[in-house]
C-alpha positions in Angstrom: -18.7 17.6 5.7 -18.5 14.2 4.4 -18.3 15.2 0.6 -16.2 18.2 1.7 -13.5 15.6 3.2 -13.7 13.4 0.0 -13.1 16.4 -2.3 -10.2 17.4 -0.3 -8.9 14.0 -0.6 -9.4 14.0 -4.5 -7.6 17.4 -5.2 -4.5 16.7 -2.6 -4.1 13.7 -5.4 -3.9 15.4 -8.2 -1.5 18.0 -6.5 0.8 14.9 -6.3 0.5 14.1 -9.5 1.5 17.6 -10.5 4.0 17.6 -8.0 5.8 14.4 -9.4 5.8 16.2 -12.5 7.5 19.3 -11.1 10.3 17.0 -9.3 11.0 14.8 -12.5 11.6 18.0 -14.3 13.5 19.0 -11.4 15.8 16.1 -11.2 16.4 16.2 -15.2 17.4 20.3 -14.8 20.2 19.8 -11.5 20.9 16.3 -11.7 21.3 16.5 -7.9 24.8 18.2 -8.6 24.2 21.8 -7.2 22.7 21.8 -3.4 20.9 24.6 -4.3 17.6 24.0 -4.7 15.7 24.9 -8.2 12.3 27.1 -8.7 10.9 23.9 -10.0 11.8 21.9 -6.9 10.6 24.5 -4.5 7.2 24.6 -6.0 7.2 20.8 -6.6 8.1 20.7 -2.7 5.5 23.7 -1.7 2.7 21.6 -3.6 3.5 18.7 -2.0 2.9 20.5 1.1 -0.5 22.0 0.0 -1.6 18.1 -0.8 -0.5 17.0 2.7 -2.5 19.5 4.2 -5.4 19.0 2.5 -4.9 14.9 3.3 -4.8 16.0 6.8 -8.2 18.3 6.4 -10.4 15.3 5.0 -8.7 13.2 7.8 -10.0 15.6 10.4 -13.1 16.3 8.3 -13.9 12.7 8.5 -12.8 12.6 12.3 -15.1 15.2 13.2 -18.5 13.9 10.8 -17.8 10.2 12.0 -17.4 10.5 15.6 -14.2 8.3 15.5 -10.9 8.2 14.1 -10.8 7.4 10.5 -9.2 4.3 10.8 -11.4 1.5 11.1 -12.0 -0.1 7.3 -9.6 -0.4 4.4 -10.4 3.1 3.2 -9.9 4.9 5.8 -6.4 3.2 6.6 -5.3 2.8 3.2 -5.8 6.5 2.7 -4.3 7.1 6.4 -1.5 5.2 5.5 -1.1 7.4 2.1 -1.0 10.3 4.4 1.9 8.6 6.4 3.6 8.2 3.3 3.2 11.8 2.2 4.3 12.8 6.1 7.9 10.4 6.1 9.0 12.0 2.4 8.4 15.7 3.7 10.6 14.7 6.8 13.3 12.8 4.9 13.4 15.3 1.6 13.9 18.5 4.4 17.0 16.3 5.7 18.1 14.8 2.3 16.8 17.7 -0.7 16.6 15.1 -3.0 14.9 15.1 -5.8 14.6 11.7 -6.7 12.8 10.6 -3.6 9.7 13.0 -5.1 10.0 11.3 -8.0 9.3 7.6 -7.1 7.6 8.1 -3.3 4.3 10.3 -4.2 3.4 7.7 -6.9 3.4 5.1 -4.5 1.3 7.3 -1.9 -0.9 7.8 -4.9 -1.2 4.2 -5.8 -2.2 3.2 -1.9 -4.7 5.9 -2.4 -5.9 4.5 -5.6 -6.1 1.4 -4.1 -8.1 2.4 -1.0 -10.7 3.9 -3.4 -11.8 0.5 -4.2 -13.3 0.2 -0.9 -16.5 1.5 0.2 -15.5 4.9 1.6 -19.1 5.1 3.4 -19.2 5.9 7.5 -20.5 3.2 9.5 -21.3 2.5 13.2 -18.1 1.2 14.9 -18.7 -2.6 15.4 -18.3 -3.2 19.5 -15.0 -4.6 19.2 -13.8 -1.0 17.5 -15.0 0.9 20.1 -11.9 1.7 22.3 -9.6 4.9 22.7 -6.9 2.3 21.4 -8.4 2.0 17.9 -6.7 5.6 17.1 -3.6 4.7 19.3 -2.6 1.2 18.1 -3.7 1.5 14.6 -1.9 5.4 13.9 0.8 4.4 15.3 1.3 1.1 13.5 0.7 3.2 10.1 2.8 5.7 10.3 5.6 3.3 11.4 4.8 1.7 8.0 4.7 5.1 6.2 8.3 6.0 7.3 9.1 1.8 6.5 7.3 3.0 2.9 10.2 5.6 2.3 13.2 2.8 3.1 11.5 1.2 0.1 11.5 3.7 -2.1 15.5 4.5 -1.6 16.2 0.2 -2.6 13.8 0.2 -5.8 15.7 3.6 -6.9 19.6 2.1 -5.8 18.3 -1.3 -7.2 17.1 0.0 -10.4 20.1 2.3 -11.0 22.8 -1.1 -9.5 21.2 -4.2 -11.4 22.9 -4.6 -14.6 19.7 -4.3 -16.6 22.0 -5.5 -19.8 21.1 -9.2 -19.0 18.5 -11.4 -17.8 19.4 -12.1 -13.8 17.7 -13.5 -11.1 17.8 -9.7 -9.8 16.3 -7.9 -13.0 13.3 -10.6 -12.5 12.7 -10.0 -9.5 13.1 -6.3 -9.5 10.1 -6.5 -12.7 8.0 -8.1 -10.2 8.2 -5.6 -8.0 7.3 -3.3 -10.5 4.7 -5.2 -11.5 3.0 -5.7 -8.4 3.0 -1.7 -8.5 1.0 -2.0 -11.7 -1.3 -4.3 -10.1 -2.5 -2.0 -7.4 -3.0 0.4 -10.5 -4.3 -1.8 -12.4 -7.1 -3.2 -9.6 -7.9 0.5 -9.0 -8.8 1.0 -12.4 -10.8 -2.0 -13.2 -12.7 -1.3 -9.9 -13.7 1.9 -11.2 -14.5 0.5 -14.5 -17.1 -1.8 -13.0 -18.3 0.5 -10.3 -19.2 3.1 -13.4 -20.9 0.3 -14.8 -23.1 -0.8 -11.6 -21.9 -4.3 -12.3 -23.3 -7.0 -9.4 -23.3 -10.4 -9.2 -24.6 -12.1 -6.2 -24.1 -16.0 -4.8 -26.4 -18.2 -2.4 -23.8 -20.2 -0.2 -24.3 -22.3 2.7 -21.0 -21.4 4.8 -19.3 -23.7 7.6 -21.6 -22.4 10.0 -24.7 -24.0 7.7 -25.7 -20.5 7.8 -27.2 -19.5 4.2 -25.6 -16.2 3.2 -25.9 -14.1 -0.4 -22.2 -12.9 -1.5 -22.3 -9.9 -3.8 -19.3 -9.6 -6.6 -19.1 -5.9 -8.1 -16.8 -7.1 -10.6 -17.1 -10.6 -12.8 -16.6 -13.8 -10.6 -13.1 -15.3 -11.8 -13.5 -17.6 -8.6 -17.2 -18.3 -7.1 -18.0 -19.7 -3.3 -17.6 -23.5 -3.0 -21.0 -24.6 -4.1 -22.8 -21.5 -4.3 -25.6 -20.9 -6.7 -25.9 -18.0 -8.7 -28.5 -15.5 -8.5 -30.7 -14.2 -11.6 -29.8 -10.5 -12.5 -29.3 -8.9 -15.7 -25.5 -8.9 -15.6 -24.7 -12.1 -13.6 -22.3 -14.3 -14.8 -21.2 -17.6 -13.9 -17.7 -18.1 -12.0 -14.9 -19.8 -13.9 -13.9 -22.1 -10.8 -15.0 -22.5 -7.3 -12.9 -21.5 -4.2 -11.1 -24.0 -2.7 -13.4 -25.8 -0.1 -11.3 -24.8 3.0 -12.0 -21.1 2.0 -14.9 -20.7 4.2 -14.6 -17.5 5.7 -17.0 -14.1 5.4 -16.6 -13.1 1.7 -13.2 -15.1 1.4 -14.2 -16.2 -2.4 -15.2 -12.4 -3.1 -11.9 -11.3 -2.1 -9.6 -13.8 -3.4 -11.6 -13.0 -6.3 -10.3 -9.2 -5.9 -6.8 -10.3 -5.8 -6.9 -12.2 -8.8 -8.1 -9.3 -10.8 -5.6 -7.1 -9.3 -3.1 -9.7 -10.5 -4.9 -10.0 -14.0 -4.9 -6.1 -14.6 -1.5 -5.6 -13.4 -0.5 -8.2 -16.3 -2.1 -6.3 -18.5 -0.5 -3.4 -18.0 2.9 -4.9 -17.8 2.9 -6.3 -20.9 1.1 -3.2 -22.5 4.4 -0.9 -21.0 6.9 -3.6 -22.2 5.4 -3.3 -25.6 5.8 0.3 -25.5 9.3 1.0 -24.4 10.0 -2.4 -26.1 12.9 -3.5 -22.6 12.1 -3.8 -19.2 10.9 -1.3 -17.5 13.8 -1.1 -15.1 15.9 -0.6 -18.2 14.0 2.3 -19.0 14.5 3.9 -16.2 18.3 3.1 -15.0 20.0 5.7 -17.4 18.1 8.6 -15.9 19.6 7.5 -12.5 23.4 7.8 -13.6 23.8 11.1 -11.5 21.8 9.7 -8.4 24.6 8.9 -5.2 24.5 5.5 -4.1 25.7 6.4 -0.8 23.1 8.4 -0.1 20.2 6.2 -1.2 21.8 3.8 1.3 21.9 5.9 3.8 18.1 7.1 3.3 17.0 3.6 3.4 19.0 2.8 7.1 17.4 6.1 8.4 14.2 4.9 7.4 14.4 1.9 8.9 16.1 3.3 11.7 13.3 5.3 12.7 10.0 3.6 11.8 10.5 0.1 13.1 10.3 1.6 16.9 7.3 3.1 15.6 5.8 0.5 14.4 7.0 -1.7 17.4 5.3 0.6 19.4 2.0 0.4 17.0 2.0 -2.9 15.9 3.2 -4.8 18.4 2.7 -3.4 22.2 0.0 -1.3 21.7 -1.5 -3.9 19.7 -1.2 -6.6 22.4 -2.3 -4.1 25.7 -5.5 -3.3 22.9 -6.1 -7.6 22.8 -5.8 -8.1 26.6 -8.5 -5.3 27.1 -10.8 -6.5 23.9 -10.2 -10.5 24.1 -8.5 -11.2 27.5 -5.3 -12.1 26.2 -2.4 -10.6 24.5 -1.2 -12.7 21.9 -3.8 -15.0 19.8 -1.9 -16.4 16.4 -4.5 -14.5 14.5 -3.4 -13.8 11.1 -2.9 -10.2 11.2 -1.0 -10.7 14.4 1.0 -13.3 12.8 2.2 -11.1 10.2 2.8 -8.4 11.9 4.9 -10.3 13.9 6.6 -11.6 10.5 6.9 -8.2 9.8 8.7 -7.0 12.9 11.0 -9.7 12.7 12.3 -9.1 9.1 13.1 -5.5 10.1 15.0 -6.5 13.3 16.7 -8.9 10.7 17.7 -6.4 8.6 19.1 -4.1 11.3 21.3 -6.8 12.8 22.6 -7.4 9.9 22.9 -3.7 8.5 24.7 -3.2 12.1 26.7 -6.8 13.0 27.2 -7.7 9.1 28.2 -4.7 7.2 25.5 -5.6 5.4 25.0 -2.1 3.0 24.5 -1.2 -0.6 23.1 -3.3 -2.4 21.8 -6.3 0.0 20.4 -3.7 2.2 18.4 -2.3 -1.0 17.0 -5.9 -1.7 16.3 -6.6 2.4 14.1 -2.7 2.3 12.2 -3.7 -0.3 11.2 -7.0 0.5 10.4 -5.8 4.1 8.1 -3.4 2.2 6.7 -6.5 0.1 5.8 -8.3 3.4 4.0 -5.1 4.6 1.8 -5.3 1.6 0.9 -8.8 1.8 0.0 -8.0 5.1 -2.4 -5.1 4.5 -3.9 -6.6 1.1 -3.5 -10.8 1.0 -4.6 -11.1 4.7 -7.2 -8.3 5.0 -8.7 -9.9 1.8 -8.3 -13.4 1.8 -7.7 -14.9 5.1 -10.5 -14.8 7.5 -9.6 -13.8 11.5 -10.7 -11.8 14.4 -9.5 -8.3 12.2 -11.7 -9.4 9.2 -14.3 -6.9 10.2 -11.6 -4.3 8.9 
């Protein structure tokens, strides 16, 4: 069953792939002109359909061969939040029948599901602290409110991209190639994973941590940064770090993962300057002229609704279900942990941007730029802290 569910998984991706395909080709035929919608859009929809499904068969798959909702590592959430992702475009597309939103929103539920196959995707035990009926409540919930946050995203890189004058360098095309880049880096990281995974590479470090507890850290990709004086291990395809970790990085596998993050950053350089180099401008150049027939009003609008509807939801996730979940697990409902830190960050930005969507006027383009940083903090959230900085939700 366990297989089964990862098949499922790997066939609803290439579905989405084809889909894309199918709604590019769509967007290029109607231009979004006619309401009507195209043979080529249905069955780009009706695919997109099929690949949702089958998400939603390994999810269940995976329920059911587990024991417990699939929830409870970086796989299974990154993939979950995919799924969510998936979910919020079928939901806004039946409102909307745009196009456009195929185009740019199933890459990035492809990308987090690229990115979650990094992780181990093996089922474990549920560590004590993991074994409550509020580990499917608090942590669906606070995903799908991201999911639906995802889609508000989407809508600013698309208005952004078509808005910036891409004719000149600005402060706005800069920051809108980041963006893009940082896209390429979760590619990028996925790739070189699977590079070095094909390759059974392993390095492993002795380090004494703050506890003066001796512990072995294993690298499954070439040690960029190494544990603050940790000796390396003899094996046939060991090699040294280039630095050390800064000494106040002491927590579980902290060097191993900031060591992931700077090959996601590495890759996703690479990649960057191998597109630049072949469609010889930036990349959001590229792309604005194909956006000439996209309305502006209604990219705006997509974004507020997004917004509109998945910050309750993830206030409800994030937030309250979060804090009855602590009180039960740790006696108290508010900690300063990291993860709860940021997703009070997160929640915060968001109410931000509706008071001043609602009390400002603020629309068009600074609403674009406030939905796509939101989304940005989001990210940091799920891949900086999970991987860097050590807290009570580092056994995720």
């Amino acid at each position: 069953m366990f297989q089964l569910s990862s098949q499922l998984l790997g066939i609803s991706f290439f579905i989405f792939f084809i889909a894309t395909i199918l709604f590019s080709a769509s967007f290029k035929t109607h231009k979004n002109k006619d309401t009507k919608l195209s043979k080529i859009e249905k069955m780009a929809f009706i695919l997109t359909i099929v690949g949702f499904l089958l998400q939603v068969a390994y999810f269940v798959l995976r329920w059911i061969a587990s024991g417990y909702a699939p929830v409870s590592n970086m796989f299974e959430y990154m993939t979950f939040f995919g799924i969510t992702i998936v979910l919020a475009f079928i939901i806004i597309y039946l409102v909307y029948k745009t196009s456009i939103l195929g185009v740019f929103a199933l890459p990035i539920a492809m990308i987090i599901i690229a990115y979650a196959s990094v992780f181990p995707d093996n089922m474990q035990p549920l560590v004590p602290a993991l074994q409550s009926y509020w580990l499917k409540i608090h942590v669906t919930t606070a995903a799908l409110g991201e999911g639906v946050l995802a889609i508000s995203f989407v809508a600013g890189v698309i208005f952004l991209i078509k808005a910036v004058n891409q004719h000149k360098t600005t402060k706005e095309t800069v920051f809108l190639e980041l963006v893009l880049y940082a896209l390429l880096s979760t590619v990028g990281f996925a790739g070189v994973t699977l590079i070095f995974n094909t390759m059974n590479y392993e390095t492993n470090y002795s380090w004494v941590s703050e506890t003066d507890v001796e512990t072995t850290i294993t690298y499954t990709m070439p040690a960029i940064v190494g544990p603050p004086n940790g000796t390396l291990e003899e094996s046939n395809n060991s090699y040294g770090a280039l630095v050390d970790a800064p000494s106040w990085m002491n927590g579980v596998n902290a060097p191993r993962k900031l060591n992931s993050l700077l090959w996601a950053l590495l890759s996703g350089l690479s990649l960057y300057i191998i597109t630049r180099l072949v469609l010889r401008k930036r990349i959001g150049a590229f792309i604005q002229p194909k956006l000439k027939h996209v309305r502006d009003d209604l990219l705006d609008e997509i974004g507020y609704r997004s917004v509109l509807i998945g910050f309750p939801i993830f206030t409800l996730g994030a937030l309250i279900f979060a804090m009855i979940w602590a009180q039960e697990a740790w006696t108290r409902f508010w900690g300063w942990d990291p993860k709860e830190v940021w997703a009070l960050i997160t929640w915060l930005f968001y109410a931000a941007y509706l008071h001043l969507r609602l009390s400002k006027g603020w629309q068009g383009k600074k609403s674009a730029w406030l939905a796509v940083i939101g989304f940005i903090i989001i990210m940091l959230n799920l891949v900086v802290v999970n991987l860097v900085i050590a807290g009570l939700h580092s056994y995720a």
